[in-house]
C-alpha angles and dihedrals in degrees: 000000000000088000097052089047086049091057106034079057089054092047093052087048100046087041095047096045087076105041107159080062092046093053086044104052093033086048099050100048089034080070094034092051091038096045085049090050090051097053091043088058087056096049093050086043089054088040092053096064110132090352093115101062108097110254092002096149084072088056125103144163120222117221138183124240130198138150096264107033126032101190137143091226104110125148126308094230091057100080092055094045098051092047086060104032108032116068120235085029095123098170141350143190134195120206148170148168115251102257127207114217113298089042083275120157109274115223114197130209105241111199121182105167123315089345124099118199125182110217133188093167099088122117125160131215153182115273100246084066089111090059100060094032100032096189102172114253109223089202126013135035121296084206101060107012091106096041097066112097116242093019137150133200104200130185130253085248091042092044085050093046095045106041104008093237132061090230092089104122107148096017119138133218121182112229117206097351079276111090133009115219128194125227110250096166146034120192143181107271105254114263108255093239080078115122083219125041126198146160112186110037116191126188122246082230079079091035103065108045102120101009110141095163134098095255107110091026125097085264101074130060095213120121138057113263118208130173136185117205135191120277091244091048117115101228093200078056094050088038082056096052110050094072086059089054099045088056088056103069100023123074112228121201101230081260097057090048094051099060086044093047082046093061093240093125126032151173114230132157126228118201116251084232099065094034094092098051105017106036124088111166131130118274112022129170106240132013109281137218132228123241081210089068096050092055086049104045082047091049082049097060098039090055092052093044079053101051093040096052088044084054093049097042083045095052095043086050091054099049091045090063084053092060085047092126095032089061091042097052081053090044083057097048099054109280108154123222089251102052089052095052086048088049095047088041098050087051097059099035081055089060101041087046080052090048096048083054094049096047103044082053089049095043092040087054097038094044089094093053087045078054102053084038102065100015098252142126115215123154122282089214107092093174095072099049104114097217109023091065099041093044099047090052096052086046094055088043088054089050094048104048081047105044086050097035092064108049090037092053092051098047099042081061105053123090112262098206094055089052097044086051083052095248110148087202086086091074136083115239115234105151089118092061092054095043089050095053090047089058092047082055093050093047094059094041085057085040089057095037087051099044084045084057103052098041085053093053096051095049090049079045088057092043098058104025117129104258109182091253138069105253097183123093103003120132119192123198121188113233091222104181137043086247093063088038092060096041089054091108089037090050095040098059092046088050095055088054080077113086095208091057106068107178138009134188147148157252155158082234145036128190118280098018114090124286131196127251129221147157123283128174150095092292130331093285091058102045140130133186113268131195107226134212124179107207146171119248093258094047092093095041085055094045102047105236104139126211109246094188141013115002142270101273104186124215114256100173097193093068105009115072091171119087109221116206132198113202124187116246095258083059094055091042085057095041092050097206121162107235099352102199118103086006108135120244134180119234099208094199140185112282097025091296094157102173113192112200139116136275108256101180141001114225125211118271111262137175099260088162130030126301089249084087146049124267096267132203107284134185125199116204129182134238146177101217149349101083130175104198135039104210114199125182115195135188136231097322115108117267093251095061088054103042079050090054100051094041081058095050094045086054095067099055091030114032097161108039120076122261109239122174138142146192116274103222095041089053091046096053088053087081087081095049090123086056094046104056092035082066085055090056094044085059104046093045092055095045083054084045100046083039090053094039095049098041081060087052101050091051085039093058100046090058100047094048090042081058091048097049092105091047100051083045096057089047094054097045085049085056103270112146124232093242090057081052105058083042103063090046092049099044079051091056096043092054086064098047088055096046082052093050098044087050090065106051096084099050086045092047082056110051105029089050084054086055099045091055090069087073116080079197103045132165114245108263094271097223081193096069077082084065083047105058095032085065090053098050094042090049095045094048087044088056096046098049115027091087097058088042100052090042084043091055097027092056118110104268087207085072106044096045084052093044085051 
């Protein structure tokens, strides 16, 4: 124990008599360790989706696959009917939000009391719901909650919104001015690492009083599916099951069966636990991860734990030569071998024990701002967390025992006596280690800059492609309740009295939100998936899309008996049909709405869904009414006077409900929100790597020109300017940039060329963001060193020849 103390003094002293190289090395791997915790806290953020519910990996959604349409929405009736008729199918539960038309997102008018709420956060559900998602209900029973007509299950937060309180059992809240239901649960609010979020769950009991459709019937694909089977249970034998039992309670044309009986559509199951990084179907019911964004952001922290521990083991390397004769003059005096690999380790292992403190503080205080910055919630106490501390501390232990290892292990083999004699021969050369590993630091700061580029062109791509409609001064207001619905003629023309608004029109849909998909062909057998969109006659017109053939006939059904249709371009060249126009075609709607007319014009192709996919099929039908969207296009006039018109319009036809609108091109370009704020990380993350590169440069540097003094001496007194001086350091230095730089540009190609591919409307790869990124690194190490390098060469050579 004395001895340990001895030595942990020693190690304080010897650590504190530096202390610009203290604060540099502690400092550099203190932001490598706490950028890499922060980015270990995403990504188990991104892994824990779904990981709390009990027995979740028995959990799985079923979902339907076709050809066309890949989407977890299958018949209501599925989930009950496996639960009797498939073996290992212990429970099941089929749920759904409450669409509007268009399968658009509804809102309801909450009114308790004298208060009014608008909510989207509704879904209903069976009421076995409890027995395949068992959330705890802090009031209620989990066994008939959801069997009581005219109940509601509400969340804590909801509870707390609604009545102020959670002790709100038998409470009652009027939805829509239409029905009152009474509160017969209270649950926990689901944790937000949920792939489905609600608020107000309603059972499908209530639900379906009243219903005479087709919706909760075999007929129509429209809820969310989910089984839990037993734990012995072979979930490929349960997946191959369920076709078998469909067939038993449908009836197929021979058609029909034939495409089944081909494979081209089927029934699978995906387990709850993968939906959040590994689904990507249409539809779903949050918004979904990537599992490629985890790899990358993984990559992203492992390249920066690596950077910063190259930094620390360099710098301690460094400093090691440094202590050269001090170690030889404790080598002659009897220092063993191993008590100098102990000194040099417990030196290390101090510092890095010093860093994993540091950075658990930094990352700790810095956690909030993590939060705001990629829209998450994760705890801001790092110390429970069951992996980040251990994991840190183990970490630091690695850098330690490495970063001492590797200078201990040099200096315990040189020759005392030719150091001492101030030979450098003693020593054992290992520049080109550390010049190596500087190179390795500059390659993955130019990795990261380069990644950081590309993401940022094709966003600004995205954001100024050509998509087929006129983005720019367009506000869109959803029409929420029956009452504006039914005011739309009524708003719009009032609307139009204003010079600065100069169109207005109407839809279930809008770019960029969901649309529905149905049937379209010349019968069921020869037909294609097809994206939907009910409008007014003047929607097009406000949008931009322009009619390449035929024209816009709008429905009048008291003359016309004949349904008109305009398709995009992407939809006739599905259909292949010769001379569209006036060909007749088959809508093969919800609720057995089958509509028979003819095509009357073909639109031009246009984006209607994010650039990440292909231009798909689409059918434009007309309507009268029951529209989910207000679409107003304005002139030259700013965006606030508009926005102050329209408030002022709204509020003679709705005086209670709050006015909501937004722009349309700011609310389209959120679909690439994920890209968006991944091109954040990435720059933030270069700009740790280049901080951490270029603080062991700059270390770096002042050694290694503290070991050439007597050598720039002797070249100015030999006549070298300092000029030429400074010259032949920094061309050293940038030889290394550029080796760095030209290391990187294989792994980028790679991976960035991976990412790009998840775009159907992609940027060309920009081999100049090298250039790019070759600039940044130069001018940063410039910067950096310039300074040294020019006091270095512009020192008095007298001095430097007597100090030697």
């Amino acid at each position: 124990m004395i001895l340990f103390r001895s030595g942990l003094k020693a190690s304080f002293r010897i650590i504190f008599r530096n202390k610009a190289f203290a604060f540099i090395n502690i400092a550099g791997l203190t932001l490598g360790f706490a950028t890499a915790m922060f980015i270990g806290l995403w990504i188990l953020d991104e892994l824990s989706y779904d990981t709390h519910l009990k027995e979740s990996r028995q959990v799985y959604r079923i979902y339907f696959e076709s050809p066309d349409v890949r989407q977890p929405r299958t018949p209501h009736p599925l989930a009950q009917t496996l639960v009797k008729e498939v073996a290992g199918v212990e429970a099941a539960v089929s749920l759904s939000p409450i669409w509007n038309s268009g399968l658009t997102k509804a809102e309801f008018i909450i009114k308790v009391d004298d208060k009014t709420f608008i909510e989207d956060k509704v879904m209903s559900a069976d009421s076995t719901f409890f027995d395949v998602f068992p959330f705890r209900l802090i009031a209620g029973n989990p066994l008939n909650a959801l069997k009581i007509p005219l109940g509601v299950v509400v969340t804590k937060h909801a509870a707390g919104k609604y009545f102020g309180t959670s002790d709100v059992l038998g409470r009652t809240m009027k939805v829509n001015n239409e029905i009152t239901l009474t509160v017969t649960g209270v649950m926990e609010d689901i944790p937000v690492n949920t792939h489905f979020q609600f608020d107000l769950l309603v059972s499908y009991v209530t639900l379906k009083q009243g219903q005479t459709g087709n919706y909760y019937t075999w007929a129509d694909f429209g809820h969310y599916n989910y089984i839990k089977i037993s734990p012995t249970a072979d979930p490929k034998a349960v997946e191959k099951a369920i076709a078998p039992c469909v067939m038993r309670h449908v009836t197929l044309s021979a058609a029909e069966k034939r495409i089944v009986e081909s494979g081209q559509v089927r029934l699978a199951i995906q387990p709850v636990r993968s939906i959040h990084l590994h689904s990507d179907l249409i539809w779903e019911l949050g918004n979904n991860g990537s599992i490629l964004y985890v790899w990358i952001f993984a990559g992203a922290a492992i390249l920066l734990l690596i950077i910063a521990s190259i930094n620390f083991t360099n710098l301690s390397a460094a400093r090691a030569m440094q202590r050269a004769r001090e170690t030889g003059l404790r080598k002659t005096f009897g220092s063993t071998r191993q008590q100098l690999i102990k000194q040099f380790l417990g030196e290390a292992l101090l510092m890095t024990s010093l860093t994993v403190v540091l950075s658990l503080i930094l990352t700790e205080t810095l956690l909030p701002v993590f939060n705001h910055f990629t829209d998450k919630t994760i705890s801001t106490f790092i110390f429970y967390n069951p992996f980040i501390l251990p994991s840190v501390v183990v970490l630091g232990l690695i850098v330690g025992l490495a970063a001492g290892s590797y200078p201990a292990f040099i200096l315990a083999s040189f020759s005392p006596s030719a150091v001492l004699k101030g030979y450098e021969s003693g020593i054992p050369s290992q520049a080109w280690v550390r010049k190596g590993l500087l190179i390795f630091q500059f390659g993955m700061s130019a990795f990261l800059l380069t990644g950081m580029a590309i993401i940022n062109n094709q966003l600004t791509y995205l954001q100024n492609a050509n998509t087929g409609f006129s983005r720019e001064k367009l506000m869109v207001v959803p029409l929420k309740t029956d009452k504006m619905k039914a005011a739309y003629p009524e708003f719009r023309k009032k609307l139009l009295t204003h010079a600065a608004i100069t169109d207005v029109g109407a839809s279930t849909n809008i770019p960029g939100k969901q649309f529905n998909i149905n049937a379209v062909g010349t019968s069921i057998e020869s037909s294609f998936a097809f994206s939907e969109m009910w409008v007014d006659e003047h929607f097009l017109k406000v949008l931009g899309v322009k009619i390449n053939e035929g024209q816009f006939i709008a429905r009048d059904p008291g003359a016309d008996t004949v349904n008109h249709f305009l398709i995009n371009e992407a939809g006739a060249r599905t259909l292949n049909l010769q001379n569209p126009i006036g060909q007749s075609i088959i809508y093969f709607g919800d609720e057995n709405q089958n509509l028979k007319g003819e095509v009357s014009g073909i639109i031009s192709d246009f984006n209607f869904q994010s650039l990440h996919q292909s231009i798909s099929p689409l059918i434009v039908l007309q309507r009268k009414g029951g529209f989910n969207f207000m679409l107003i296009r304005f002139g030259s006039t700013s965006p606030a006077n508009i926005v102050a018109t329209v408030e002022t319009i709204y509020r003679e036809f709705e005086q209670e409900l709050p006015f909501t609108w937004y722009f349309l091109e700011q609310e389209y370009f959120k679909q690439y929100t994920h890209e968006t704020r991944m091109s954040d990380l990435f720059l933030v993350f270069a700009i740790v790597a280049l901080t951490i590169a270029l603080i062991g440069l700059l270390a770096l540097t002042a050694y290694q020109l503290e070991q050439q003094r007597r050598s720039i001496g002797i070249k100015k007194v030999l006549g070298a300017t300092t000029s030429q001086i400074v010259k032949f350091n920094l061309q050293r230095y940038m030889v290394w940039v550029v080796a760095g730089n030209l290391i990187s540009i294989a792994p980028v190609w790679w991976v960035m060329n991976n990412w790009l591919s998840r775009f159907a409307y992609r940027i060309a790869f920009p081999w100049e963001v090298f250039l790019f990124s070759l600039f940044i690194t130069l001018l940063a190490t410039l910067i950096t060193i310039l300074f040294q390098t020019y006091r270095a060469a512009n020192a008095n050579p007298v001095k430097a020849l007597k100090y030697e």
